[in-house]
C-alpha positions as CSV (number, residue, x, y, z in Angstrom):
1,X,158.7,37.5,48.7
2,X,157.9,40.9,46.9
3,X,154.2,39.7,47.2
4,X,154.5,39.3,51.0
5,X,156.2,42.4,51.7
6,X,154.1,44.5,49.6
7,X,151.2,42.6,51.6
8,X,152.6,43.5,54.7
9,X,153.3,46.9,54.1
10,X,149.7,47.4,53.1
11,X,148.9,45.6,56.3
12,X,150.4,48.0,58.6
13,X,149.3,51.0,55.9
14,X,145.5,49.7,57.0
15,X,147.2,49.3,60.9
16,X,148.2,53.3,60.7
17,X,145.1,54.4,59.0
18,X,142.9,52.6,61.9
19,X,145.3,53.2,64.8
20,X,145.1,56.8,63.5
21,X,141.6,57.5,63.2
22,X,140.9,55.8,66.7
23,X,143.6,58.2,68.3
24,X,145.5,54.7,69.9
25,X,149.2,53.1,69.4
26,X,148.7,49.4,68.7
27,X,151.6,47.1,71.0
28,X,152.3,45.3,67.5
29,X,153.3,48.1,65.3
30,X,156.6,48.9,64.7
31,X,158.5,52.0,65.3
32,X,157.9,53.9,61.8
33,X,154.2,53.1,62.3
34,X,153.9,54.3,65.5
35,X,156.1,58.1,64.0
36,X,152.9,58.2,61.2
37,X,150.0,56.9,63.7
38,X,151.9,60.1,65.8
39,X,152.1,62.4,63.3
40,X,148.7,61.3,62.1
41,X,147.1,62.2,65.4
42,X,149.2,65.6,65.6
43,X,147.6,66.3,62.2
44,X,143.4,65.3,63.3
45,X,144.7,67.6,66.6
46,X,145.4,70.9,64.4
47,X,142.2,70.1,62.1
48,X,140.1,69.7,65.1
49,X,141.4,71.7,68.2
50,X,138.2,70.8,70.3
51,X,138.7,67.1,70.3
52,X,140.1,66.3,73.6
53,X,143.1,64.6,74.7
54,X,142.5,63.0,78.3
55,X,141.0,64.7,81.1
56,X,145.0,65.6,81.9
57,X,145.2,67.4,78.7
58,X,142.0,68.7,78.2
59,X,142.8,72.5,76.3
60,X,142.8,75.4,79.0
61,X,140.4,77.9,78.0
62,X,142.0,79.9,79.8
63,X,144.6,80.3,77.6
64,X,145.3,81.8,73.9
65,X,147.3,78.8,73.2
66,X,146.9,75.0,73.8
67,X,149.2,73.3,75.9
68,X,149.9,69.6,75.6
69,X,151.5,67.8,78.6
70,X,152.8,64.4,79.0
71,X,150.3,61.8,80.3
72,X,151.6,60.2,83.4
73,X,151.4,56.6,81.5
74,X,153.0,57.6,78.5
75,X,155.6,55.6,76.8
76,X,158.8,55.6,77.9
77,X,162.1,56.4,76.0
78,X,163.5,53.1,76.4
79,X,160.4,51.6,75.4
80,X,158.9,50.2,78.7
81,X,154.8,50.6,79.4
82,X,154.0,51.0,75.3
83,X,150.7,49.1,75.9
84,X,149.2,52.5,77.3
85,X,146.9,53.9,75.1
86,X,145.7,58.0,74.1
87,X,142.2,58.2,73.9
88,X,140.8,60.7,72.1
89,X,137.1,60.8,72.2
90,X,135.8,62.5,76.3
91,X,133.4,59.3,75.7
92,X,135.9,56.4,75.9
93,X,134.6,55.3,72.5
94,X,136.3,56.5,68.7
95,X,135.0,59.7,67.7
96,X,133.2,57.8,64.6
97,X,131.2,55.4,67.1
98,X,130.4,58.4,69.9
99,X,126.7,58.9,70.3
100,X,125.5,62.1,68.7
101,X,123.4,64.4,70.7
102,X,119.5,64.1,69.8
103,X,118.3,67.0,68.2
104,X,115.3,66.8,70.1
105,X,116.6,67.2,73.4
106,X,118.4,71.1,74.4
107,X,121.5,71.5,75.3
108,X,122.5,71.3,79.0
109,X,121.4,74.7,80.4
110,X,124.5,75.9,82.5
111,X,128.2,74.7,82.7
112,X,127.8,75.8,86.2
113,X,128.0,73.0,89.0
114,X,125.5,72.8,91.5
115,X,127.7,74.3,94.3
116,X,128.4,77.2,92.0
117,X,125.2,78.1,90.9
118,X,123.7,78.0,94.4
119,X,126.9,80.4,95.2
120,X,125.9,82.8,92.5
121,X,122.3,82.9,93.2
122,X,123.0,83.4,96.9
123,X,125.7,86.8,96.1
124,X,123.1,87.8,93.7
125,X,120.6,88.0,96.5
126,X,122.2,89.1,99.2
127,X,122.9,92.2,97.2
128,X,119.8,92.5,96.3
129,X,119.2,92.7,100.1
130,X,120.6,96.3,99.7
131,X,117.6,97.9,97.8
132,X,115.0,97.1,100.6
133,X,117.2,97.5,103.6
134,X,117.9,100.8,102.7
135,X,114.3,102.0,102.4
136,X,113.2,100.5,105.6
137,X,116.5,100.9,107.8
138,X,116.1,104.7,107.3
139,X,112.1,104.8,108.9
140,X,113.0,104.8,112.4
141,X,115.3,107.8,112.2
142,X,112.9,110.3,110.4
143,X,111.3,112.1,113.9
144,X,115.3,112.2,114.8
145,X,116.4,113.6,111.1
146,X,113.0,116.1,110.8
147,X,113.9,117.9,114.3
148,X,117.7,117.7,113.6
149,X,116.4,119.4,110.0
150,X,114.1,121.7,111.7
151,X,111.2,120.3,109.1
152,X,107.9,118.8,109.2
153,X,106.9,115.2,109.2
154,X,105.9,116.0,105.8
155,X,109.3,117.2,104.7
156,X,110.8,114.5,106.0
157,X,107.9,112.2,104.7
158,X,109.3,113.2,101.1
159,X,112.6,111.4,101.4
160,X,110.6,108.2,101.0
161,X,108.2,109.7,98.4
162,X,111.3,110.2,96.4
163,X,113.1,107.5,97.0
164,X,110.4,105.0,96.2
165,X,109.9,107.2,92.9
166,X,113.8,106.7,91.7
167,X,113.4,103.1,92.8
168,X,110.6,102.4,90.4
169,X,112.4,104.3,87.2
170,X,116.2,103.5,88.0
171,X,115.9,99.9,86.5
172,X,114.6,100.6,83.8
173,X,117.8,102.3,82.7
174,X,120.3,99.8,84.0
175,X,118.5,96.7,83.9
176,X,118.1,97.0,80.1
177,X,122.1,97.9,80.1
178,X,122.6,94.5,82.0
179,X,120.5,92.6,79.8
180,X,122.9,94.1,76.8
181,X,126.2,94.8,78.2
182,X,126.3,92.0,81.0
183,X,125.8,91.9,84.6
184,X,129.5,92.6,86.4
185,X,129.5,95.8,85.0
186,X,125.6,97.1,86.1
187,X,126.7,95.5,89.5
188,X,130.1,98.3,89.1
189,X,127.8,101.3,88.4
190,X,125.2,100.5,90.8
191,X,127.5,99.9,93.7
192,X,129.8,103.0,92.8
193,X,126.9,105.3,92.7
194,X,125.5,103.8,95.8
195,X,128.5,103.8,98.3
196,X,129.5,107.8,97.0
197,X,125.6,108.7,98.1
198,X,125.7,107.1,101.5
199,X,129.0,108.7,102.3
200,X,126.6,112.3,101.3
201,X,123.8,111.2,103.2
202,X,126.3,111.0,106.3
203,X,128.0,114.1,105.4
204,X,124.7,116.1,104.9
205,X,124.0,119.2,106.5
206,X,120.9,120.3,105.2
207,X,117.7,119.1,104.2
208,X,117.7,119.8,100.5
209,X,120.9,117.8,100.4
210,X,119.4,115.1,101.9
211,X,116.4,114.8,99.9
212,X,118.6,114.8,96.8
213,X,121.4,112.5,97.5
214,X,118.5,110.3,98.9
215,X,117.5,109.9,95.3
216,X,120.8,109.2,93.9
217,X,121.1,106.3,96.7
218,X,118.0,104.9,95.6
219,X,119.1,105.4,91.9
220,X,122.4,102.9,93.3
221,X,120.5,100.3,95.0
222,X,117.1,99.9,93.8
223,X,118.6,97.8,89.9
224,X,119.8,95.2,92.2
225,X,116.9,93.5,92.8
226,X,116.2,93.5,88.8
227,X,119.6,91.9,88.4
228,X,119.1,89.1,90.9
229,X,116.2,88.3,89.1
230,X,118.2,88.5,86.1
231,X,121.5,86.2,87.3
232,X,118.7,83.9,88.1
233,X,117.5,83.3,85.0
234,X,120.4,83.4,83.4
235,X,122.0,79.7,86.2
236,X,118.5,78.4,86.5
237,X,116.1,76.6,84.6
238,X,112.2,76.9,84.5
239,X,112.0,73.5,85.9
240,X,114.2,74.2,89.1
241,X,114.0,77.8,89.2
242,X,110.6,77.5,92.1
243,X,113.7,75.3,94.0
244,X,116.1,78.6,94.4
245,X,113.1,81.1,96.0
246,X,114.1,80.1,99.3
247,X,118.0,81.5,98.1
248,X,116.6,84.6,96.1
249,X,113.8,85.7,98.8
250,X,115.1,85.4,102.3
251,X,117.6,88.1,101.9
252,X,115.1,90.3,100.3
253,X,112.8,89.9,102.5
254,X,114.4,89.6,105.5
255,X,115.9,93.3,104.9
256,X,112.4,95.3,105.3
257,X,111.8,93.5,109.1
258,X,116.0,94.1,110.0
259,X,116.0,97.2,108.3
260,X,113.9,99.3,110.9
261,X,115.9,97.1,113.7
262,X,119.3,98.2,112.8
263,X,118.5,101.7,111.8
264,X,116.7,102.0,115.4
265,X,119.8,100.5,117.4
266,X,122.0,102.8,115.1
267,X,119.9,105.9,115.7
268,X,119.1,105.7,119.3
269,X,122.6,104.8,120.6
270,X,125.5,106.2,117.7
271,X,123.0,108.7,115.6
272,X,121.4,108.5,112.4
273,X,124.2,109.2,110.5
274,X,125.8,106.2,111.4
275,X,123.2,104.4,109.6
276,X,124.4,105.9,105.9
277,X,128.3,104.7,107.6
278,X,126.9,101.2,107.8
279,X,125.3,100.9,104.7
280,X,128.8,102.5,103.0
281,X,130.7,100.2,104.8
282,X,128.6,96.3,104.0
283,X,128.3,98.0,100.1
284,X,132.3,98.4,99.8
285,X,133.1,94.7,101.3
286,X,130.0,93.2,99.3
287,X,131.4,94.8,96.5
288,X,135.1,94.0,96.9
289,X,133.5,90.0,96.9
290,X,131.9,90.7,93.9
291,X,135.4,92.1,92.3
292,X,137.3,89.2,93.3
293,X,134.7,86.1,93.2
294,X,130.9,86.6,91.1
295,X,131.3,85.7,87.2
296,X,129.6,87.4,84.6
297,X,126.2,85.1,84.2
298,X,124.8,87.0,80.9
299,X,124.4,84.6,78.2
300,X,124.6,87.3,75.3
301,X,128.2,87.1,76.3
302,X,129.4,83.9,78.4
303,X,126.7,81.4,76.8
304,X,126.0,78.4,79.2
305,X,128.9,80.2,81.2
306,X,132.0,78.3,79.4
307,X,132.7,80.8,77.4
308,X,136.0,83.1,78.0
309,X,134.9,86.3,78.5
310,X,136.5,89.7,77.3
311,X,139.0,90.2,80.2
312,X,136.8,93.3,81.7
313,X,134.7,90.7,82.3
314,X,136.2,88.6,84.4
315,X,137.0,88.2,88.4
316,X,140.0,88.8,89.9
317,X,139.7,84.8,91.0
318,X,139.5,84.0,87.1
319,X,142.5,86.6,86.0
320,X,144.7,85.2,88.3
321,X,144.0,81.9,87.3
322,X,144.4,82.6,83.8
323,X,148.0,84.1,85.4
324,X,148.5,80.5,86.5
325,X,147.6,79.0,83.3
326,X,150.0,80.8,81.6
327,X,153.2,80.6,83.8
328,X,152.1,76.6,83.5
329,X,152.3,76.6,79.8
330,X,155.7,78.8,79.6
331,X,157.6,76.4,81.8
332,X,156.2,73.2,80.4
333,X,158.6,71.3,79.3
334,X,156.7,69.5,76.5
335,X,154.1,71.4,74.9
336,X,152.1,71.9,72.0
337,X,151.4,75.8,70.4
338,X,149.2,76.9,68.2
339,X,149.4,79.9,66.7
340,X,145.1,81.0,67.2
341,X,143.0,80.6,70.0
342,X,140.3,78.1,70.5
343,X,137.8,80.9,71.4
344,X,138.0,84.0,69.7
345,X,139.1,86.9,71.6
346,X,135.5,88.6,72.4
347,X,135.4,92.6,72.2
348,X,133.8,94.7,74.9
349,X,130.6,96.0,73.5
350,X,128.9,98.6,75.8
351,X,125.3,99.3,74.8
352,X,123.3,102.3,75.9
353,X,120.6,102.2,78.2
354,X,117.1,101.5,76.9
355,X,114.4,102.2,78.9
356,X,111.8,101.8,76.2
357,X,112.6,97.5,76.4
358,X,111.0,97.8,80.2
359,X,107.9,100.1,78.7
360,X,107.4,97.7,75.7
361,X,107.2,94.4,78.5
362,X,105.2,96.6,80.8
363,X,102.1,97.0,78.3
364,X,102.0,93.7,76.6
365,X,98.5,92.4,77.7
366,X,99.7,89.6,80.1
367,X,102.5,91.7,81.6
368,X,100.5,94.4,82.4
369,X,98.2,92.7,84.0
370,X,100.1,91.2,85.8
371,X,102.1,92.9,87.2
372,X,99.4,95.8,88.1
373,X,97.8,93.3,90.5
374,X,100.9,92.3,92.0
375,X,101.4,96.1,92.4
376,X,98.3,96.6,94.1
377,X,99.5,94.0,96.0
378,X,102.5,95.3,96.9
379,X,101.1,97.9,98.1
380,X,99.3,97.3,100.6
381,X,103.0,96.0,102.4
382,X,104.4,99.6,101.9
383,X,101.1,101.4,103.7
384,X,101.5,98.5,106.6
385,X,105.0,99.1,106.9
386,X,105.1,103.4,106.5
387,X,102.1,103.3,109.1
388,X,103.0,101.4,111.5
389,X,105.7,103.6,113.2
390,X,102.9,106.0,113.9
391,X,100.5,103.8,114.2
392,X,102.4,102.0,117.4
393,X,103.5,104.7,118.6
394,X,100.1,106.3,119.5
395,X,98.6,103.2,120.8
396,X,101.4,101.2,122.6
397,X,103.9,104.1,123.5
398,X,106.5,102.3,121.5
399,X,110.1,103.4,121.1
400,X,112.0,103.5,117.8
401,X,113.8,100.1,119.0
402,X,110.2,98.4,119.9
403,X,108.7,99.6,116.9
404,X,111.9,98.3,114.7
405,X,110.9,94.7,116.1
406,X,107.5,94.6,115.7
407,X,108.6,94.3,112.3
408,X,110.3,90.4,113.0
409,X,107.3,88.4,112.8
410,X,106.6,89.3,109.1
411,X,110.5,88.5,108.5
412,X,109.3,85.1,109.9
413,X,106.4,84.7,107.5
414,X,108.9,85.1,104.5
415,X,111.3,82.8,105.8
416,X,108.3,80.1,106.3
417,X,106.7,81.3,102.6
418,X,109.6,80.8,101.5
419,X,110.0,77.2,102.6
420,X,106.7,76.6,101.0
421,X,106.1,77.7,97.8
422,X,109.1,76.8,96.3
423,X,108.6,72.8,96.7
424,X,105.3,73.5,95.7
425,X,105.8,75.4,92.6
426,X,108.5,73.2,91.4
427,X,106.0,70.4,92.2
428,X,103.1,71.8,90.4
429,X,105.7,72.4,87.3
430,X,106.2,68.9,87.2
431,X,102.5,68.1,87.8
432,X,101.5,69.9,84.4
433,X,104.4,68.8,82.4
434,X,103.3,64.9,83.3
435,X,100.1,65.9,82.3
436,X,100.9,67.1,78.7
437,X,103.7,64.1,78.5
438,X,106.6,66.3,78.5
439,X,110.0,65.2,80.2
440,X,111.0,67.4,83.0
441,X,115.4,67.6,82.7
442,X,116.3,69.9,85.5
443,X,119.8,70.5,83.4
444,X,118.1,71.8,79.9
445,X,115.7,74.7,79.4
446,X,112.2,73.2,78.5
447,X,110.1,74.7,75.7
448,X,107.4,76.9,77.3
449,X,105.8,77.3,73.8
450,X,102.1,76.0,74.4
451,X,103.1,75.0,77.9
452,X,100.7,76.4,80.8
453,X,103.2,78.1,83.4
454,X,101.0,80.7,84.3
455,X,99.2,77.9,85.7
456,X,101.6,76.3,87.2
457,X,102.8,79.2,89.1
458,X,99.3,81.1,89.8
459,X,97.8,77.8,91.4
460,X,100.6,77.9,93.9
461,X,100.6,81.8,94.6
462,X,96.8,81.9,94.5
463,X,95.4,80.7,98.2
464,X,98.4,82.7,99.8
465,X,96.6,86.0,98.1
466,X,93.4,84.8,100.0
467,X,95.0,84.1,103.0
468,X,96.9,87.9,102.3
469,X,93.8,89.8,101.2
470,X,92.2,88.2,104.9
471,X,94.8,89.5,106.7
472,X,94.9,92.7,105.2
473,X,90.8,93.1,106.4
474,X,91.5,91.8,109.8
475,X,94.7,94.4,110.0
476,X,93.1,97.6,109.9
477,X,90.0,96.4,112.5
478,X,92.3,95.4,115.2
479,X,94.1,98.5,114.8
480,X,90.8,100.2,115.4
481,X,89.8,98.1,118.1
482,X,93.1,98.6,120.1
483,X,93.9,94.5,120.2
484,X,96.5,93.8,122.6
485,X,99.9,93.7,121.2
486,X,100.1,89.8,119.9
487,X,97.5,90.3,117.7
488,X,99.3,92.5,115.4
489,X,101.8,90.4,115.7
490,X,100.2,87.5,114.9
491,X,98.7,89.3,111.4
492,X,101.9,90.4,110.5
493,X,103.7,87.3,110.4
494,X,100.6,85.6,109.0
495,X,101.0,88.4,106.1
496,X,104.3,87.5,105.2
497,X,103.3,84.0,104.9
498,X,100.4,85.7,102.6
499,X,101.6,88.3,100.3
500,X,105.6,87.2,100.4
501,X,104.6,84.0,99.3
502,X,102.4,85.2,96.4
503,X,104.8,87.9,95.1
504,X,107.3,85.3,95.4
505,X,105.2,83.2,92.7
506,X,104.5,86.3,90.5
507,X,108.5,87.1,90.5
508,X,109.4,83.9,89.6
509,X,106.8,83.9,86.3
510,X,107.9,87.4,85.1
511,X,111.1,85.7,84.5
512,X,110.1,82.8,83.4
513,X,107.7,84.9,80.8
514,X,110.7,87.0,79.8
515,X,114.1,84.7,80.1
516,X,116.1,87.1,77.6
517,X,115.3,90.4,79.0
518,X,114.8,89.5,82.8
519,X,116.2,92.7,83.7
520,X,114.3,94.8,81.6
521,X,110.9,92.6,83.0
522,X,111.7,92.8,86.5
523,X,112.6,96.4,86.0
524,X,109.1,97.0,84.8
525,X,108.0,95.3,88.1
526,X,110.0,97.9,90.4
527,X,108.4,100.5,88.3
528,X,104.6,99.6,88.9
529,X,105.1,98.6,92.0
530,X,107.0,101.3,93.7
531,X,104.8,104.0,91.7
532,X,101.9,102.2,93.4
533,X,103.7,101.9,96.6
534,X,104.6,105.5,97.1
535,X,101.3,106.4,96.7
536,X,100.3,104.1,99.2
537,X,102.6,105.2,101.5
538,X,101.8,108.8,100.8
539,X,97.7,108.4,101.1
540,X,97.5,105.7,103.8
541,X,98.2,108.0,107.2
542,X,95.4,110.6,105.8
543,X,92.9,107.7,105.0
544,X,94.0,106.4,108.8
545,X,92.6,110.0,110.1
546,X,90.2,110.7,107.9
547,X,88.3,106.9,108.0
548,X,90.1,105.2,110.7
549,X,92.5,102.5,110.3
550,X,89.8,99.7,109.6
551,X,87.9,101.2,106.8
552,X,91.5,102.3,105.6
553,X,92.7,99.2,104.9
554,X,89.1,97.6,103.9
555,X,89.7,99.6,100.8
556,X,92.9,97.5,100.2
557,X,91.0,94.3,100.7
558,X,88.3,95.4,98.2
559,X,90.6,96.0,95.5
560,X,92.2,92.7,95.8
561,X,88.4,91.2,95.1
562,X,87.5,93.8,92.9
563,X,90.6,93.2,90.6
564,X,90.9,89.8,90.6
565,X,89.8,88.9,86.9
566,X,93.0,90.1,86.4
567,X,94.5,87.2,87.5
568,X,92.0,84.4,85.9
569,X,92.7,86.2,82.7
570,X,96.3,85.6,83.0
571,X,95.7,81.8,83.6
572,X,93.3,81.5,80.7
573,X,94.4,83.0,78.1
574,X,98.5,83.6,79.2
575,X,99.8,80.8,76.6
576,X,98.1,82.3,73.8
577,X,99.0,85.6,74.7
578,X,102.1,84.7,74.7
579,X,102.2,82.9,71.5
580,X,101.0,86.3,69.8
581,X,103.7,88.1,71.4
582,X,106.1,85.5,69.8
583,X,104.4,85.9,66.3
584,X,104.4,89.6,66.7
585,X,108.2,89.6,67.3
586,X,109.1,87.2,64.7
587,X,107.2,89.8,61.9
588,X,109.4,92.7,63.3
589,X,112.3,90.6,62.7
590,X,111.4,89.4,59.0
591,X,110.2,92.8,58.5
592,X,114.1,94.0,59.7
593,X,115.4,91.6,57.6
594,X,113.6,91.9,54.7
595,X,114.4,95.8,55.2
596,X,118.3,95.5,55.6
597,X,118.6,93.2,52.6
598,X,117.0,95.8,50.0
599,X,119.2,98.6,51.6
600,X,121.9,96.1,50.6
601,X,123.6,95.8,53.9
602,X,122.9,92.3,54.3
603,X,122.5,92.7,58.6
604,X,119.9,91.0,60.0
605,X,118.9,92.7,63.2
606,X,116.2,92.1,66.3
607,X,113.1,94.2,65.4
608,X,110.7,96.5,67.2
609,X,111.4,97.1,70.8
610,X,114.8,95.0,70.8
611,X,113.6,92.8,72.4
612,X,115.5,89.4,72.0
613,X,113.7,85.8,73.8
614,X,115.9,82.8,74.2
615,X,115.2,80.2,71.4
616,X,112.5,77.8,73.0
617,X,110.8,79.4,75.6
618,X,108.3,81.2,74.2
């Protein structure tokens, strides 16, 4: 009898032990077994705070404690419905028997659902859509503001000048900032500083006050498009990235062909200083949406995006959640504290600006090239656009308002350009990754290391720069000829099928060169190209009267030609390059290392420029 007992007490001993390790309550144990296979569980819950309950108790990030509510099927007090079991493992299997992740294969990229990552990419362009309306919504006005002003067209000529200027240096102070201390807060100062200079541009009185509060404007707007770029690569993978041009580009690109449009129905029929009113008045509500709905995307500080941020971090959406969460877990009536957080409590840590990250990217050999030729490209849209009020005028007798839609049919272009290349680049991605054998997982980051993306992306953008660098030719001859009206037309639209579509391709591999510091890269991309720009836009009238409008713009052609090698270098010789910038980092960092350990500090820290890649993608 002592025999059987003891044999049946070891029985349900080894009933406890297995009941307790797979998380469940077995229908044949008895009530002390089924207090220890509780307690037991209680006890794996504290060691390992990450294992999850059910999907109805999963722990609430949201909160500094975890909260433990009944599950709808749980057993009874009188005993009824004890069959129900608690899994433990998010599986369905016992954590011992789960599959382990490969080590082979990344992590998932983003914690972000579809919906919201197309969400975020979509706010991060339409304010982006700020830095290029405001350049081109202001052209129409300038005859209006320089007679107002009492100052020449060249006076009033220099409110561009200046404002491409800022536009070019501007990120390279606050995208490196938004690469370091996070995006919401760049977003913050940009907007600020923007809204407070339109509401002094409408306000002004004189012209020295306009040409400088033009600058600070520009200084507010121009960063956006760097941190587009940069939420982008922070939701988007290499391997789906070509998918969201059509979300990142249409905004941008529809704002130089509305800008002039707006600005001329604003000038001609409320004044130009209801065009600085309008801009102050989309920045505040864009920016109020911001406030309340766009999460912080950098993943120095959120990760995949599941981790809780530092509450300045956060949206109003997300604080009032967490307000939720917490009125939920003080009324519960069972729950289950613990007395630390499953995340730590993360510390703001502002960084100062560092424009010398954006200087380092711009003259590393495959950066630099290209993103001179893409400058060059570039270009050639600012002395199209600057020229052609002038330009229309004097041949057609335009008005402000005709010469603001002449601008549509190249806002048509993008919007087709857009359609096209990326399908095709994600396409071509694929293509090349089939080629070397490599999986293509739209969820995880692929390693670029020896992987030939310049390729992939330059083979795409490539026969839109010929059909641009023909258009471009053709431009400047029917100008000189006088064509009839649909043949500029029919160029211009034709041009933003051209040159969008290839700048489109060169944006999206800057990014994909530089996932870490995508503000700091795209920041040296607004520098080149709106230093090149504004002297475009400054030389192109005088080489107009000086040549004519045909050889004028020949010159442009020629240097696509001419500079061309750029380019094929690039596409030979990009993944080595890149391979030596990799190496070169990794020395600055041992070097560092090596450094801080005989100093006896024992901190490790980034070398050289600062610079920082993602593991894997370079």
């Amino acid at each position: 009898m002592a025999a059987s007992k003891q044999d049946a007490a070891a029985g349900s001993a080894d009933d406890v032990a297995l009941a307790g390790s797979n998380g469940t309550l077995s229908p044949d144990m008895d009530s002390d077994s089924r207090i220890e296979v509780a307690q037991h569980t209680t006890t794996d819950f504290n060691t390992n705070p990450k294992k999850s309950l059910n999907s109805d108790h999963d722990l609430d990030p949201a909160t500094s404690d975890v909260e433990c509510t009944p599950h709808p099927h749980h057993e009874s007090d009188d005993g009824s419905n004890n069959n129900q079991t608690l899994p433990l493992s998010t599986t369905g299997e016992p954590p011992s028997e789960a599959p382990a992740p490969s080590a082979d294969t990344p992590p998932v990229y983003t914690s972000f659902t579809l919906w919201e990552k197309r969400l975020i990419v979509l706010a991060a362009s339409f304010s982006a859509f700020f830095s290029p309306l405001t350049a081109q919504i202001y052209l129409p006005a300038l005859t209006v503001i320089a007679d107002e002003f009492a100052v020449s067209s060249s006076q009033i000529n220099l409110t561009v000048t200046t404002y491409m200027v800022f536009q070019g240096i501007t990120p390279m102070f606050i995208g490196g900032f938004a690469d370091a201390a996070g995006r919401r807060p760049a977003y913050l100062i940009c907007f600020v500083i923007y809204i407070a200079a339109n509401i002094g541009l409408a306000l002004s009185r004189s012209y020295v006050s306009l040409l400088v509060v033009r600058c600070l404007q520009s200084a507010g707007s121009s960063t956006t498009v760097a941190l587009a770029q940069a939420v982008l690569a922070d939701t988007i993978t290499s391997a789906e990235r070509g998918q969201y041009i059509g979300i990142t580009v249409i905004p941008v690109v529809l704002a130089p062909s509305l800008g002039p449009v707006i600005g001329g129905l604003l000038a001609q029929y409320l004044g130009w200083r209801w065009i600085f009113w309008f801009l102050t008045i989309i920045a505040s509500v864009n920016l109020v949406a911001m406030l309340l709905f766009f999460p912080e995307t950098c993943r120095r500080i959120v990760g995949d995006g599941s981790v809780r941020p530092h509450p300045i971090y956060r949206t109003c959406w997300q604080m009032l959640k967490d307000a939720h969460h917490r009125r939920r877990r003080n009324s519960s009536s069972f729950s289950l504290h613990r007395t630390t957080s499953t995340t730590p409590e993360l510390k703001f840590k502002g960084k100062a600006p560092n424009p010398l990250i954006s200087l380092h990217i711009l003259f590393e050999k495959e950066l630099f090239l290209l993103l001179f030729y893409s400058s060059v490209v570039f270009a050639s849209f600012y002395a199209t656009a600057t020229s052609m009020p002038s330009i229309f005028a004097a041949l057609y007798g335009f008005t402000n308002l005709q010469v603001g839609l002449m601008y549509l049919p190249m806002a048509g272009g993008s919007v087709v350009a857009s359609a096209i290349v990326g399908p095709a680049m994600g396409r071509n991605f694929a293509r090349h990754a089939r080629r070397l054998g490599r999986p293509v997982d739209k969820a995880r980051q692929m390693d670029l290391v020896g992987f030939p993306i310049e390729r992939a992306r330059l083979e795409v953008g490539v026969p839109l720069l010929v059909l641009s660098c023909a258009v471009i030719l053709a431009w400047g001859w029917a100008l000189q000829a006088g064509a009839p009206v649909a043949v500029p037309c029919v160029l211009l639209f034709l041009q933003g099928v051209g040159m969008i579509g290839f700048v489109n391709a060169i944006n999206v591999l800057i990014v994909d060169i530089h996932p870490g510091n995508a503000g700091a890269a795209t920041a040296a991309n607004n520098l080149t190209r709106c230093l090149l720009g504004a002297v475009a836009s400054a030389v192109v009238v005088p080489m107009i009267d000086a040549i004519g409008a045909g050889w004028a713009y020949t010159i442009f052609g020629v240097l696509y030609v001419v500079l061309a090698p750029m380019l094929v270098a690039v596409m030979w010789y990009g993944v080595r390059w890149r391979a030596e910038e990799a190496e070169k980092r990794e020395r600055r960092k041992r070097a560092k290392a090596e450094k801080g350990e005989e100093s006896g500090s024992g901190m490790v820290v980034d070398g050289g420029s600062g610079l920082k890649e993602e593991e894997g993608t370079k």
